[in-house]
N, CA, C and O atoms as a GROMACS GRO file, in nm:
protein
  424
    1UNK      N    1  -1.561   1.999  -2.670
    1UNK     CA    2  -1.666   1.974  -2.573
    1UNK      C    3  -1.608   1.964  -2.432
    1UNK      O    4  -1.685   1.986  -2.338
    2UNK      N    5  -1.494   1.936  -2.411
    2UNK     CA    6  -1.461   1.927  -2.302
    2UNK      C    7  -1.427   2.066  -2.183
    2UNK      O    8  -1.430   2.078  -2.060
    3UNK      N    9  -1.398   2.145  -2.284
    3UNK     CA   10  -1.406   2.287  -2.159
    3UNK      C   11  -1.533   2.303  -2.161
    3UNK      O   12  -1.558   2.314  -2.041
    4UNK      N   13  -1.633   2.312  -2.218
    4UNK     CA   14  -1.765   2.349  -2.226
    4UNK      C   15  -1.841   2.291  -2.101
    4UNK      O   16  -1.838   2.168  -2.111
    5UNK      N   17  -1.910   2.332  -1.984
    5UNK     CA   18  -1.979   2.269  -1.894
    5UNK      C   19  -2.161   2.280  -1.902
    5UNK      O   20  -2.204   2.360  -1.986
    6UNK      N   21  -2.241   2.221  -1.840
    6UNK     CA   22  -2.352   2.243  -1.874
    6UNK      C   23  -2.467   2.226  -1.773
    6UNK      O   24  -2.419   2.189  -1.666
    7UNK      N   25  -2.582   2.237  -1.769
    7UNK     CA   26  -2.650   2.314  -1.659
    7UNK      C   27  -2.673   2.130  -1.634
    7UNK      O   28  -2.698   2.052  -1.727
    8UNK      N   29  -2.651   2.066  -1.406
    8UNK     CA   30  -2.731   1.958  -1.384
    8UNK      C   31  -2.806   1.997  -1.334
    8UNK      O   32  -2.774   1.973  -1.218
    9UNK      N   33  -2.964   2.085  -1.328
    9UNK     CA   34  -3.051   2.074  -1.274
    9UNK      C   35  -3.124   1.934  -1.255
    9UNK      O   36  -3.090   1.838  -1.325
   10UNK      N   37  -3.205   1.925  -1.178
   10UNK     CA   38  -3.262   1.780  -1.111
   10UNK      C   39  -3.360   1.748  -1.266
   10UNK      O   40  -3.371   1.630  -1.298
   11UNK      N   41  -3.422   1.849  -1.351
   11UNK     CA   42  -3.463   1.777  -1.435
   11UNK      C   43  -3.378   1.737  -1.564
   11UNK      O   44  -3.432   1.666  -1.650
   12UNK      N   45  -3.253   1.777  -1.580
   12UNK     CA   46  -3.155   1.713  -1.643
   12UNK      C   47  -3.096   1.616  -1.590
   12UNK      O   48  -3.051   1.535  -1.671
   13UNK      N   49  -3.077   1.590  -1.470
   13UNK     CA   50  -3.016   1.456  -1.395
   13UNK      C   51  -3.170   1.317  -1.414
   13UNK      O   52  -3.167   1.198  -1.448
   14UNK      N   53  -3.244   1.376  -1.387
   14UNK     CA   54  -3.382   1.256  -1.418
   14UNK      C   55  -3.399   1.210  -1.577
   14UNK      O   56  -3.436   1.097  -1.611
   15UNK      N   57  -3.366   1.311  -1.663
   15UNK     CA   58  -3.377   1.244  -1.798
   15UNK      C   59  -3.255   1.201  -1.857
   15UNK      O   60  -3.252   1.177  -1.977
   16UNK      N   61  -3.125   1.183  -1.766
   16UNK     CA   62  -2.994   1.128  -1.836
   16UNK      C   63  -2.962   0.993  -1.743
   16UNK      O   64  -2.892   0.894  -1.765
   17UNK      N   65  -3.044   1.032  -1.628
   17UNK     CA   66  -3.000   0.928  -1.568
   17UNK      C   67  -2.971   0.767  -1.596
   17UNK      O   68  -2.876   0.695  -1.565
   18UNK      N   69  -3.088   0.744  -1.663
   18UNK     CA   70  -3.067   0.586  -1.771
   18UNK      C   71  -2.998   0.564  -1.843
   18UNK      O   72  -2.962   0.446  -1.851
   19UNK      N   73  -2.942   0.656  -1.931
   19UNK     CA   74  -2.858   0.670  -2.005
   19UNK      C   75  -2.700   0.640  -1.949
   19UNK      O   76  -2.624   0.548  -1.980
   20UNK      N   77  -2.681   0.751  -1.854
   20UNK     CA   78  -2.555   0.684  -1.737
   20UNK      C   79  -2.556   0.560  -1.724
   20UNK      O   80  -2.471   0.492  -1.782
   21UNK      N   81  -2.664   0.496  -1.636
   21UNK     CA   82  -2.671   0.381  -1.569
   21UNK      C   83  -2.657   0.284  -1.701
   21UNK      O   84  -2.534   0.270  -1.705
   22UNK      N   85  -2.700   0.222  -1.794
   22UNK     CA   86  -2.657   0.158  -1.917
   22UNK      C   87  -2.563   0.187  -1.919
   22UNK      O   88  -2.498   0.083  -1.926
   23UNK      N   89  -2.466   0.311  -1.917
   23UNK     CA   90  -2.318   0.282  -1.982
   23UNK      C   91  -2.228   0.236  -1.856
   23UNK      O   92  -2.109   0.207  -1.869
   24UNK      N   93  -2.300   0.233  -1.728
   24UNK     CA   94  -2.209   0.172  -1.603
   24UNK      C   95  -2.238   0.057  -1.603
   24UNK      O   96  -2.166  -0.018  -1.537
   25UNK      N   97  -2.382  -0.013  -1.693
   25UNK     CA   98  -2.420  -0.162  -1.654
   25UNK      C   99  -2.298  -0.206  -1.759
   25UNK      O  100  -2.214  -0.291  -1.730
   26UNK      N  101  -2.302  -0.135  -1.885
   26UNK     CA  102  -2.197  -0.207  -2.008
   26UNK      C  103  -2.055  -0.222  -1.946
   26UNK      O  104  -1.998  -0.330  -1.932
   27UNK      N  105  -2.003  -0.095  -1.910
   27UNK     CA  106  -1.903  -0.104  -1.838
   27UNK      C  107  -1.845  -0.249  -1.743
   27UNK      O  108  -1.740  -0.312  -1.729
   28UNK      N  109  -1.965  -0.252  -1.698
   28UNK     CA  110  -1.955  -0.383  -1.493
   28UNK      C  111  -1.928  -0.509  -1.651
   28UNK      O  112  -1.839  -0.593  -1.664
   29UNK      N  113  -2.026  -0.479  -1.735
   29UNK     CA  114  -2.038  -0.617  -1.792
   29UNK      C  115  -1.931  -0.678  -1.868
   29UNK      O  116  -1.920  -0.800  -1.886
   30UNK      N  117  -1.836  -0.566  -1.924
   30UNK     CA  118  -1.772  -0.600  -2.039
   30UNK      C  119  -1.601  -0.591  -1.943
   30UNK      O  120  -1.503  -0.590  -2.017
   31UNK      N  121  -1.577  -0.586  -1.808
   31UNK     CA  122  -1.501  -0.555  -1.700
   31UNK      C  123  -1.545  -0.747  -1.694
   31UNK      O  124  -1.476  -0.832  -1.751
   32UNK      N  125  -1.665  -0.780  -1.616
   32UNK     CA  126  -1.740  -0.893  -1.540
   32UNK      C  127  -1.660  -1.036  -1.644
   32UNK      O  128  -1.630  -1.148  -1.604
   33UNK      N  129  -1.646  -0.982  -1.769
   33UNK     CA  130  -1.657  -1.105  -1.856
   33UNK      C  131  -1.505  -1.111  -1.914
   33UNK      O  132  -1.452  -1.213  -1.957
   34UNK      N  133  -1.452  -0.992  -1.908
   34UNK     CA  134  -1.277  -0.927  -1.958
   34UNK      C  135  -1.160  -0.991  -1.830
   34UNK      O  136  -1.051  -1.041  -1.855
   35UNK      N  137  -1.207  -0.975  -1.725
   35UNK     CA  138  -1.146  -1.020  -1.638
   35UNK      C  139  -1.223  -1.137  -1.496
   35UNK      O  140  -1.201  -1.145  -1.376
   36UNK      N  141  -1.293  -1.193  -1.568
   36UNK     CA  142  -1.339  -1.333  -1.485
   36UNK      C  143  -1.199  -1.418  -1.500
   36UNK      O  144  -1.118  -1.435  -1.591
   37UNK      N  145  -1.212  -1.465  -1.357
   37UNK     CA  146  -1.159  -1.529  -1.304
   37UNK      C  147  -1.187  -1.707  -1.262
   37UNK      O  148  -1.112  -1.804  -1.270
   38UNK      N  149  -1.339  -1.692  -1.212
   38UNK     CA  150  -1.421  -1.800  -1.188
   38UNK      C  151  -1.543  -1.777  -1.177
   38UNK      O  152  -1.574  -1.658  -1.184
   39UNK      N  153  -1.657  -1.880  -1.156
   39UNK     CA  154  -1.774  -1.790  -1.138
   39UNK      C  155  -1.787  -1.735  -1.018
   39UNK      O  156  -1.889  -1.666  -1.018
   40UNK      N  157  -1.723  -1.731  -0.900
   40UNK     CA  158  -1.741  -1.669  -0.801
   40UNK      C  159  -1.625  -1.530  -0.792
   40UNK      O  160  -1.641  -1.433  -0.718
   41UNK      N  161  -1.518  -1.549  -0.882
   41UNK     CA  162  -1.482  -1.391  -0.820
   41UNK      C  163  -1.390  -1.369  -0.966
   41UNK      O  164  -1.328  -1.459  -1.024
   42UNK      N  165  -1.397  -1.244  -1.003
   42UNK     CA  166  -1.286  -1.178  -1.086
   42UNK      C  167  -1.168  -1.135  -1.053
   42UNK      O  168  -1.138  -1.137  -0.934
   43UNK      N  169  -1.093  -1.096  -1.133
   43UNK     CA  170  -0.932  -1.030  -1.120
   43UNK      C  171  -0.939  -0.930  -1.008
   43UNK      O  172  -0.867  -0.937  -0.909
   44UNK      N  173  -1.032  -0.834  -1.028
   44UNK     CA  174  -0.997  -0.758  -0.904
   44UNK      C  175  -1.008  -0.822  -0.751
   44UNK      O  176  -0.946  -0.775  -0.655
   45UNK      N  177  -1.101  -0.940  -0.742
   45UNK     CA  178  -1.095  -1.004  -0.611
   45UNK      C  179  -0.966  -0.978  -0.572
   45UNK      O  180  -0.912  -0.892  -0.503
   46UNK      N  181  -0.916  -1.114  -0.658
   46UNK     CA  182  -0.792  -1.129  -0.635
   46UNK      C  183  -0.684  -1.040  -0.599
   46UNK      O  184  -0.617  -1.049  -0.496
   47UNK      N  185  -0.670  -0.951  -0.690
   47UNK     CA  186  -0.567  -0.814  -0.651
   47UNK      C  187  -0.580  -0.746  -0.528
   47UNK      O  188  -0.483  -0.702  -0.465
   48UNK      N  189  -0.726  -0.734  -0.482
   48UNK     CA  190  -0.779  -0.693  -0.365
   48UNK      C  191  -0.670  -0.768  -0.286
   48UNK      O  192  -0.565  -0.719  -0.245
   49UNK      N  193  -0.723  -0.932  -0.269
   49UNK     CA  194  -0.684  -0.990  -0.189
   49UNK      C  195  -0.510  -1.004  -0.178
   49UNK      O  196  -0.443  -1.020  -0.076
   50UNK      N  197  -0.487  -0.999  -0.249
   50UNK     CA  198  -0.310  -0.959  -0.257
   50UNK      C  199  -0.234  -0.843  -0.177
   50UNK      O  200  -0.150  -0.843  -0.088
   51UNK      N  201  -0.309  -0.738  -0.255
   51UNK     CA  202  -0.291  -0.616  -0.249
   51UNK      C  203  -0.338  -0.524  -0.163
   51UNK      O  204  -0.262  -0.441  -0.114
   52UNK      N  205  -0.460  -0.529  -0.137
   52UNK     CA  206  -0.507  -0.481  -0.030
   52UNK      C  207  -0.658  -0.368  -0.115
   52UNK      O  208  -0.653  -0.338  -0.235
   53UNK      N  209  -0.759  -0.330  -0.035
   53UNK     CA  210  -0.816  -0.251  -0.079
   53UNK      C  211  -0.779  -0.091  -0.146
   53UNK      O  212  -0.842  -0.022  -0.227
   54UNK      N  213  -0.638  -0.067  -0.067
   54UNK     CA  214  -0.633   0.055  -0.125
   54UNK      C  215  -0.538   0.069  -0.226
   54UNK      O  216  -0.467   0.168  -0.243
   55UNK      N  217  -0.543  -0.089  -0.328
   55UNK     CA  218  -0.522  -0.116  -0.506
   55UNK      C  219  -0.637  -0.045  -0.556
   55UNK      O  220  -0.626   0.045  -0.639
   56UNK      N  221  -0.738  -0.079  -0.512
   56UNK     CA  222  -0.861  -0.064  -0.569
   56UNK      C  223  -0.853   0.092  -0.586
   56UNK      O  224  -0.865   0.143  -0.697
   57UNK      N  225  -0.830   0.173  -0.463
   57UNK     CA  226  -0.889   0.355  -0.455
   57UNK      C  227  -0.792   0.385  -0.540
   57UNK      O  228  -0.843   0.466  -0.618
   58UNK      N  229  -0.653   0.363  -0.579
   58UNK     CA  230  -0.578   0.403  -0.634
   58UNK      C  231  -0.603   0.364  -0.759
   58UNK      O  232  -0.588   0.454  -0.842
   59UNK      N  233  -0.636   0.260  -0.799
   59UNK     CA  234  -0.701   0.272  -0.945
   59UNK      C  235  -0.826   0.395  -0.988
   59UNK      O  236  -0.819   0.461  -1.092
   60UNK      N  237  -0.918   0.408  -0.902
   60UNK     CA  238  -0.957   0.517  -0.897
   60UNK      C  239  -0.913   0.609  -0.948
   60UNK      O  240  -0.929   0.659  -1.059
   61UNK      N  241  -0.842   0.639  -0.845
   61UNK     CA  242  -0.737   0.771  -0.836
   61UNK      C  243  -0.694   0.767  -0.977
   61UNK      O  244  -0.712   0.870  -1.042
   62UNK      N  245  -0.636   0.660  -1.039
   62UNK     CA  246  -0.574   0.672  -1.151
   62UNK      C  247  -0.622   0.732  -1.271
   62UNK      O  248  -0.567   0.803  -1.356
   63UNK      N  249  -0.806   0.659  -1.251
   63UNK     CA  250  -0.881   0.732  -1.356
   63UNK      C  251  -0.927   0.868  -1.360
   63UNK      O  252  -0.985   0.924  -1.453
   64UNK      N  253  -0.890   0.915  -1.239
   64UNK     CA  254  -0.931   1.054  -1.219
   64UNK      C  255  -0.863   1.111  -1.258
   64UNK      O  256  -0.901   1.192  -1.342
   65UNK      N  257  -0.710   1.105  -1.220
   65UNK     CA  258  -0.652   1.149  -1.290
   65UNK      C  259  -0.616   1.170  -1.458
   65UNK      O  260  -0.584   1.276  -1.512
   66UNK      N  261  -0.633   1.029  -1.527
   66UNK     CA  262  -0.631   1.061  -1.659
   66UNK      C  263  -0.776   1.145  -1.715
   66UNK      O  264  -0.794   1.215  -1.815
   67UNK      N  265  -0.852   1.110  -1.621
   67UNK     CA  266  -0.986   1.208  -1.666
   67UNK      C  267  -0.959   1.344  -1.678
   67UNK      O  268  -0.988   1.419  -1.772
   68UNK      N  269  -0.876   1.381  -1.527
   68UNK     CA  270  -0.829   1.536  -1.562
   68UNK      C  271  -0.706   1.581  -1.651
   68UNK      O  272  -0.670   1.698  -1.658
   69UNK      N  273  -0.650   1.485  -1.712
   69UNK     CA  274  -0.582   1.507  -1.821
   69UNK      C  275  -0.609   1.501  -1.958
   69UNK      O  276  -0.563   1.568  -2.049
   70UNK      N  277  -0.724   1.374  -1.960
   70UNK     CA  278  -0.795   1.393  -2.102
   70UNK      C  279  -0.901   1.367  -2.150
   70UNK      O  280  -0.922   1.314  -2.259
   71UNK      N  281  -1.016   1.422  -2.031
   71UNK     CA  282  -1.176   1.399  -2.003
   71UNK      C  283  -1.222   1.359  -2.088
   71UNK      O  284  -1.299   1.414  -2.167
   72UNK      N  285  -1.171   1.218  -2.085
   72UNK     CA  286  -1.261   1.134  -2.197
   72UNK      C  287  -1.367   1.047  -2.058
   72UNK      O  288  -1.334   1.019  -1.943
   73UNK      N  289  -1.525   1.020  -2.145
   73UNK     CA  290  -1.623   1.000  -2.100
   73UNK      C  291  -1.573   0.863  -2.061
   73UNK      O  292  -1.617   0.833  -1.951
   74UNK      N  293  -1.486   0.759  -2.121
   74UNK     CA  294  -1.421   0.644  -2.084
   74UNK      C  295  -1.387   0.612  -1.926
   74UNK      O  296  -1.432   0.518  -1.860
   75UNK      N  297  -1.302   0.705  -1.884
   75UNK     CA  298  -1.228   0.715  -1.796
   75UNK      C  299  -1.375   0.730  -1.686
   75UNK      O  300  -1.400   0.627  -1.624
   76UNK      N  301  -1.460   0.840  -1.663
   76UNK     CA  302  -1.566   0.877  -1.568
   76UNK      C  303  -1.680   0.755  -1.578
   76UNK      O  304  -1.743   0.724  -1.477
   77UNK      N  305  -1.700   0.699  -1.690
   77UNK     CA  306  -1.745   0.553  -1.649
   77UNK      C  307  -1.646   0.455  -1.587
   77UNK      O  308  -1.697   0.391  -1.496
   78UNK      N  309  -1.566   0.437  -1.603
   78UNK     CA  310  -1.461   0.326  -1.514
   78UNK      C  311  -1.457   0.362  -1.362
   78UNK      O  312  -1.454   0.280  -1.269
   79UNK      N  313  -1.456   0.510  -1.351
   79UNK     CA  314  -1.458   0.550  -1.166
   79UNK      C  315  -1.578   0.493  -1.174
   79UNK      O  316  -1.568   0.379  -1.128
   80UNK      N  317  -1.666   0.512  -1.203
   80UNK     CA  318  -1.830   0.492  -1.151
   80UNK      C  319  -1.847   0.373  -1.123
   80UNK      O  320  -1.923   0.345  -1.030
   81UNK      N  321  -1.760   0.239  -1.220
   81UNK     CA  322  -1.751   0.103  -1.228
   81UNK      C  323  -1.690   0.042  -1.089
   81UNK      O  324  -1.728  -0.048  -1.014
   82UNK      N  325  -1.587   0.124  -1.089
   82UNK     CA  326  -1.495   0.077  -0.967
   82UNK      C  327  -1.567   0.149  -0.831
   82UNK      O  328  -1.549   0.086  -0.727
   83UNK      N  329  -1.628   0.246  -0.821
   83UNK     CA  330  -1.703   0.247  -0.661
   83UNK      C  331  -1.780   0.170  -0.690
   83UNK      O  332  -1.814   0.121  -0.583
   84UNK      N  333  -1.843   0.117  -0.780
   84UNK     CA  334  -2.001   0.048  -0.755
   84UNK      C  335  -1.909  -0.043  -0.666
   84UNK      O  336  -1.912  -0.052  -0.543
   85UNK      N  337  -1.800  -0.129  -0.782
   85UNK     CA  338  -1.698  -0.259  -0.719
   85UNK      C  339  -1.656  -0.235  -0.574
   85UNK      O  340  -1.635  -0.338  -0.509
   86UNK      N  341  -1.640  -0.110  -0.509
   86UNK     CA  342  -1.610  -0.076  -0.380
   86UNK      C  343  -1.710  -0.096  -0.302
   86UNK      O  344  -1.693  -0.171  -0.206
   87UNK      N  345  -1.818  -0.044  -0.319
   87UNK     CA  346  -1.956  -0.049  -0.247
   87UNK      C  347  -2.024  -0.201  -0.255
   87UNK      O  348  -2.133  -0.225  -0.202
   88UNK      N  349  -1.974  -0.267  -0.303
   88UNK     CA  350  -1.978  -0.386  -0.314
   88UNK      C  351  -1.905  -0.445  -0.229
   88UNK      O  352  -1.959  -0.511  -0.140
   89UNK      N  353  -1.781  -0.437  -0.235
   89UNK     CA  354  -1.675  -0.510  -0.172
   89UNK      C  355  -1.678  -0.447  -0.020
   89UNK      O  356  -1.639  -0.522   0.070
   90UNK      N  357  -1.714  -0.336   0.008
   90UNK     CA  358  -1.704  -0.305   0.155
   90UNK      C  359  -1.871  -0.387   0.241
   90UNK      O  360  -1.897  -0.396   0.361
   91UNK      N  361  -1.945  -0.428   0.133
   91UNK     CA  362  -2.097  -0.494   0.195
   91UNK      C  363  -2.188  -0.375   0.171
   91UNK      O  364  -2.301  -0.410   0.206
   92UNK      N  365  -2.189  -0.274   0.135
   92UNK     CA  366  -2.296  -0.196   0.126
   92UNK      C  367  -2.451  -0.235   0.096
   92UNK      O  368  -2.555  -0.193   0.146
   93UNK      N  369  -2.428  -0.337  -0.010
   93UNK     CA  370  -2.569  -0.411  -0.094
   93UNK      C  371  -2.609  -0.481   0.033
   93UNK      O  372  -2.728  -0.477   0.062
   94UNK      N  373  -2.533  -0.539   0.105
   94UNK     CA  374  -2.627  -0.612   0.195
   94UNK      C  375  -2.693  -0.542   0.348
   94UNK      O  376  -2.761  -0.603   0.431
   95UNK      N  377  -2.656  -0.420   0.354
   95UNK     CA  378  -2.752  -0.325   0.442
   95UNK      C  379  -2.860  -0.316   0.450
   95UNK      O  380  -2.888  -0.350   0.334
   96UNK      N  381  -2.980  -0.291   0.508
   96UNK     CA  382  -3.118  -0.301   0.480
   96UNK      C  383  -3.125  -0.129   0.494
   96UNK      O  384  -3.212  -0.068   0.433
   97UNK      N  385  -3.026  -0.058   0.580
   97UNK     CA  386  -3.082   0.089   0.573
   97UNK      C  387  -2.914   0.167   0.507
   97UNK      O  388  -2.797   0.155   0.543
   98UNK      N  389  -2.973   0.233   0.415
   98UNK     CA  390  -2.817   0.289   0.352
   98UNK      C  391  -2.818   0.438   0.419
   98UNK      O  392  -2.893   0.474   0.510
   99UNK      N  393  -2.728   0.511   0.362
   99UNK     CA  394  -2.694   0.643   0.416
   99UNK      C  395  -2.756   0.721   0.337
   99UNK      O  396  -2.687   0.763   0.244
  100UNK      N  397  -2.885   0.765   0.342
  100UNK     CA  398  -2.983   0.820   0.240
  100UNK      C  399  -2.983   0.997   0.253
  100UNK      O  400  -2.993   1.072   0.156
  101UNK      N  401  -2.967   1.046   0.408
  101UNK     CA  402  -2.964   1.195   0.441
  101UNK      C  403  -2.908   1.257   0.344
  101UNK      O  404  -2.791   1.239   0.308
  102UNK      N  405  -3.021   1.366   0.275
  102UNK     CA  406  -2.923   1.451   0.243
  102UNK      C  407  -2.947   1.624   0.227
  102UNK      O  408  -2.941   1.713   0.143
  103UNK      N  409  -2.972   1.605   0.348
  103UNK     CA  410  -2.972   1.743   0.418
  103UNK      C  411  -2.875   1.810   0.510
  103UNK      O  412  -2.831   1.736   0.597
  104UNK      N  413  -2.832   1.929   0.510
  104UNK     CA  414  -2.727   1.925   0.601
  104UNK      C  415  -2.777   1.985   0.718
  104UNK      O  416  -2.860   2.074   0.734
  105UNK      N  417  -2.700   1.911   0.808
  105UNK     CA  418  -2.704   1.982   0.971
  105UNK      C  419  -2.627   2.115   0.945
  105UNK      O  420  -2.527   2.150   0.882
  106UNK      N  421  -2.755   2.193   1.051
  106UNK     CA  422  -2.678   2.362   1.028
  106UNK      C  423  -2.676   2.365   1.176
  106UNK      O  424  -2.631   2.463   1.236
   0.00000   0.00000   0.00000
């Protein structure tokens, strides 16, 4: 299955979409409760705060990479886990207007 690719038209992205999102909520959750720390912050706080934010992209990076070595569906939920954790950690949630455009300037 993994060389095999397959059509995302917008009405295949609308009927999988829940499906994704459950396996990124399981993901946050079973991450949220694996590596709590306190009730106010988990392991990655911390590493953040050590380490700096760009621990975080490089973990990323890391999963991308094993994704392109052994596209397991594992790995592409954990990126998805860790930007949410980015978009989090940079304040995004607390914006009232996000970066919604998505049209391009010609």
């Amino acid at each position: 299955m993994r060389n095999q690719l397959y059509a995302t038209n917008l009405k295949v992205k609308q009927q999988y979409i829940h499906t994704f999102l459950n396996l990124i909520k399981d993901q946050i959750d079973y991450g949220g409760k694996k590596y709590a720390h306190s009730e106010e912050k988990e392991a990655t706080d911390l590493i953040v705060e050590v380490f700096g934010i760009k621990w975080l992209l490089g973990t990323i990076f890391k999963y991308l990479l094993r994704f392109g070595n052994q596209g397991r569906e594992k790995d592409l939920l954990k990126i998805a886990a860790y930007c949410f954790i980015l978009w989090l950690k940079y304040g995004f949630h607390l914006k009232e207007n996000h970066d919604t455009d998505t049209e391009k300037n010609t």
